[in-house]
matplotlib code that plots the C-alpha trace (Angstrom):
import matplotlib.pyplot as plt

x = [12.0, 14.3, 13.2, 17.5, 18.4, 19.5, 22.3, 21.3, 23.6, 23.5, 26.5, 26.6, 28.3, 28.2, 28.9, 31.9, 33.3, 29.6, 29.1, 32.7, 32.1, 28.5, 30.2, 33.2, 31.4, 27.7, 27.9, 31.2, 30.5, 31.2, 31.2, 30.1, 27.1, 26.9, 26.2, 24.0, 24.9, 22.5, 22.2, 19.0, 16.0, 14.0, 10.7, 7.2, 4.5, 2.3, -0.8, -3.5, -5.5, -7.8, -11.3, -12.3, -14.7]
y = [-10.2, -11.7, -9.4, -8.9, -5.4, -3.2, -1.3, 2.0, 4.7, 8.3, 10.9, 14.4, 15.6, 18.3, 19.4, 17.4, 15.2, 13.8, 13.6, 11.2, 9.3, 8.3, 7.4, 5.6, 3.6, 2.9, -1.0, -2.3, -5.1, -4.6, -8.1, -10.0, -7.4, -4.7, -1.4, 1.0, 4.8, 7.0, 10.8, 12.0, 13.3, 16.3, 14.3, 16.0, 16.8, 13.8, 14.0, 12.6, 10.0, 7.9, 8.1, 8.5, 6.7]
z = [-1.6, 1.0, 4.3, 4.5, 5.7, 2.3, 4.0, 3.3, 3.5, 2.5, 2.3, 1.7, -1.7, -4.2, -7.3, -9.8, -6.8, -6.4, -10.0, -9.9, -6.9, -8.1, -11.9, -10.0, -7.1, -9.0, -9.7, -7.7, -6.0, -1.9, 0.2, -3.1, -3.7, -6.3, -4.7, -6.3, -6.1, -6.8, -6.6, -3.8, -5.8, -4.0, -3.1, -3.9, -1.6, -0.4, -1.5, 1.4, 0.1, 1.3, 2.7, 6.3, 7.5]

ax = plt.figure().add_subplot(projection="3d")
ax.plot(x, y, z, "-o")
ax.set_aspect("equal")
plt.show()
């Protein structure tokens, strides 16, 4: 934990030329940092927890 911005960034991509840009760019290192490329998974509901008070 170093409280340093990640850099996030997310592009729009489908089909083979994702599936080659994620194989090609997952792992190179970018301004002496490895970069991780990952594809977007759909995220499930929430479920509320908690208890109120």
């Amino acid at each position: 934990f170093t409280r340093r911005c990640r850099g996030v960034a997310m592009i729009d991509m489908e089909g083979h030329e994702a599936r080659a840009a994620i194989a090609e760019l997952d792992g190179v290192e970018l301004n002496g940092q490895s970069i991780q490329v990952r594809e977007e998974r759909p995220r499930g509901k929430k479920k509320r927890g908690g208890r109120r008070r």
